[in-house]
C-alpha positions in Angstrom: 10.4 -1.5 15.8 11.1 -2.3 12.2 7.6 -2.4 9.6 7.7 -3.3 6.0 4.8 -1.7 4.4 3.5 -2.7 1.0 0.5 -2.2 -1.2 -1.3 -2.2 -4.5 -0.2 -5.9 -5.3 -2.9 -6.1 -7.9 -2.8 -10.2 -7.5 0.9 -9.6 -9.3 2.4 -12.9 -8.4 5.7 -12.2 -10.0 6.1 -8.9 -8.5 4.7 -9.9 -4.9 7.4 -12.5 -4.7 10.2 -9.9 -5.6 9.5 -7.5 -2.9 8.6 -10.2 -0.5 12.2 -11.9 -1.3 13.7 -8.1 -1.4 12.1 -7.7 2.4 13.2 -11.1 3.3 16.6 -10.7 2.3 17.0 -6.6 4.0 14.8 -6.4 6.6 14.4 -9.6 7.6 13.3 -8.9 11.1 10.9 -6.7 10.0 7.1 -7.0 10.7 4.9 -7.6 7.2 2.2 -5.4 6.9 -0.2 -4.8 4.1 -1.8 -1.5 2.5 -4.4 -2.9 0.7 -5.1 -3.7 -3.3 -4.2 -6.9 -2.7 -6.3 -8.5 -5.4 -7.3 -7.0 -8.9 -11.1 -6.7 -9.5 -11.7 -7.1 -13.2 -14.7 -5.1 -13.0 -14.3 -1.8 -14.0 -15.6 1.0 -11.3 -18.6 2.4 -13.6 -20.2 -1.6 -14.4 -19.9 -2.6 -10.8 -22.6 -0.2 -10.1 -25.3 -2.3 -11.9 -23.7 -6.0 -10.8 -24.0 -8.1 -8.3 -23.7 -11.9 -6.9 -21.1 -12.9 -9.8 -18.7 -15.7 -8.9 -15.5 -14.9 -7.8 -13.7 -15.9 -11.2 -15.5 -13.7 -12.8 -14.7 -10.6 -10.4 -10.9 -10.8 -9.1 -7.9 -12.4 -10.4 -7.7 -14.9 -7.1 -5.2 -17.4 -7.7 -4.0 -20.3 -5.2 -0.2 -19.5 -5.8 -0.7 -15.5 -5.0 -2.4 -16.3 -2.0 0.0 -18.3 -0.5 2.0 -14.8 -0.8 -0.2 -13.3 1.6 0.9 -14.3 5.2 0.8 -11.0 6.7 -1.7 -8.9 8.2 -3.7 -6.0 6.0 -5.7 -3.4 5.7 -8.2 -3.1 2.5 -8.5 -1.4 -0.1 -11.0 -0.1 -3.0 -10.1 -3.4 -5.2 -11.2 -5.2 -1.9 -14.5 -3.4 -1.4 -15.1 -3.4 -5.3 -15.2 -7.3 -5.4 -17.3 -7.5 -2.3 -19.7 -5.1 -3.9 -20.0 -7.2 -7.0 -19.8 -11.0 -5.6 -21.4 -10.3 -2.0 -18.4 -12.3 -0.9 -17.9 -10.7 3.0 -13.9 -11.8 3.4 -12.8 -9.2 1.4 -14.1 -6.5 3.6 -13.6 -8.6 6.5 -9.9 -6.7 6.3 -9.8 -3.3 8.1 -9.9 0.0 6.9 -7.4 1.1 9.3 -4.3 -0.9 11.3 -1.9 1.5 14.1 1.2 0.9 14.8 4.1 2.7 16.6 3.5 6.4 15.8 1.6 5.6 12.8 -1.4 4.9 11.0 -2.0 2.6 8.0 -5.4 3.4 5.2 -5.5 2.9 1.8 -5.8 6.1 0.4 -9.0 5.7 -1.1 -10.7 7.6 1.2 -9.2 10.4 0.4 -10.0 13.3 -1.8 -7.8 13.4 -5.0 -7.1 16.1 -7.2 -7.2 15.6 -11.4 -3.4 15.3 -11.0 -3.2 12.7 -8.4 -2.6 15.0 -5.5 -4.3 13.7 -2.1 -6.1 16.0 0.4 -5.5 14.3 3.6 -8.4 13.5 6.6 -7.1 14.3 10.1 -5.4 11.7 12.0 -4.2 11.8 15.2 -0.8 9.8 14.7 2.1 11.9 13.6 2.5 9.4 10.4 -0.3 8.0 7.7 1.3 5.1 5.7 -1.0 5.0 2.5 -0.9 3.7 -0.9 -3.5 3.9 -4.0 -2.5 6.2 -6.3 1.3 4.0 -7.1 3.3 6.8 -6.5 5.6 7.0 -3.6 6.6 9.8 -1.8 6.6 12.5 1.5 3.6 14.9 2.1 3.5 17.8 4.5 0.6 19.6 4.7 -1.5 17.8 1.8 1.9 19.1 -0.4 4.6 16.9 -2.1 7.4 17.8 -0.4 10.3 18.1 -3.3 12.6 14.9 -1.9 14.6 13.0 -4.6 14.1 9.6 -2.8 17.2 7.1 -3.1 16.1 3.8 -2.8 17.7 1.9 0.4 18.5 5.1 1.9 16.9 6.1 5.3 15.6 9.4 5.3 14.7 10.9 9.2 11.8 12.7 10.1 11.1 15.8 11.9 8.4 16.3 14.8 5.7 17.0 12.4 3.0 15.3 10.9 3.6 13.5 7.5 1.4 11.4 5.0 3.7 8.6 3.0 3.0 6.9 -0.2 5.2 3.8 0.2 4.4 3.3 -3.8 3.0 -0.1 -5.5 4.5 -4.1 -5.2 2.4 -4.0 -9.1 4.8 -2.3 -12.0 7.1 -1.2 -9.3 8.3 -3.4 -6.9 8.4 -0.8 -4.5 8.0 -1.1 -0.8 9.2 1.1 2.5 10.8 0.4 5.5 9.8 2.5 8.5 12.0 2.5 11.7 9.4 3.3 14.8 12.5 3.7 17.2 14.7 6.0 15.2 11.5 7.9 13.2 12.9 7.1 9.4 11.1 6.1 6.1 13.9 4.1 3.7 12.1 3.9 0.1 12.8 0.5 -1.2 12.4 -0.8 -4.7 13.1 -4.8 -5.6 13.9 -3.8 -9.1 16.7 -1.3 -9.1 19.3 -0.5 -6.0 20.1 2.7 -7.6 17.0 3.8 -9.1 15.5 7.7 -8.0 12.1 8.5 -7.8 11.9 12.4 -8.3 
């Protein structure tokens, strides 16, 4: 089966619609599946600590014309539980932490540990594949490493028989999205903005 995985939208409307019109136009039989971030909270990590109960306006950029973007199922991710924590509003964590598909699981990334550099200690899963997001970088890890792939956009790359962690990098500031073929076990990096671009 055929998965379009994307994340970190950031309520981007301009970018959202790219990749979503990028998915529509080369995977279109694809199934839509979120990695959290949708919205942006506009309250900073260190000041939602002492808020609560503000209205929603004040909290998120939620717009009427970036939700009409979001017709596919998702996960949450710290944006999510960040405006929850400040508004009390429960539909943002209503999303789960978690979604499994074929051979794969889908988180955030939040959960993780992360090194000063951005460099992700992985929990154990028991799916060969962890689809993640959060830290707008995309890329292959092997055993909580960066493995040294210069990824081509749009072209598949197969995987072995081991277990893998896979940043499919952010819808905001990158357009950036990945397709993941269950049947045939490969990852292609896709980016709205560039056909030829290389993420090193």
């Amino acid at each position: 089966m055929l998965y379009a995985l994307l994340g970190d939208l950031h309520s981007n409307i301009e970018d959202t619609k790219a990749v979503l019109a990028h998915i529509e136009q080369t995977a279109k039989d694809a199934r839509i599946l979120g990695l959290g971030d949708l919205y942006e909270c506009t309250v900073s990590k260190k000041k939602a600590q002492t808020m609560s109960a503000l209205p929603l306006q004040k909290a998120a950029i939620v717009e009427n014309d970036f939700e009409e973007l979001l017709t596919f199922p998702s996960i949450r991710g710290n944006q999510e539980e960040r405006i929850t924590h400040v508004t009390g509003i429960k539909r943002f964590t209503e999303l789960p932490e978690t979604i499994e598909i074929d051979g794969a699981t889908l988180m955030h990334g939040h959960q993780f540990q992360w090194s000063v550099t951005w460099q992700p200690t992985f929990p154990l899963f028991k799916k060969p594949l962890l689809f993640f997001g959060h830290s707008h970088e995309s890329g292959i890890y092997h055993q909580n490493k960066k493995l040294p792939i210069h990824i081509r956009f749009g072209q598949p790359i197969a995987l072995q028989e081991k277990h893998y962690g896979i940043n499919v990098g952010s819808v905001v500031d990158h357009r950036e999205w990945c397709l993941y073929d269950s049947d045939k076990r490969t990852v292609t990096f896709m980016c709205a903005s560039s056909v030829n671009k290389v993420r090193v």
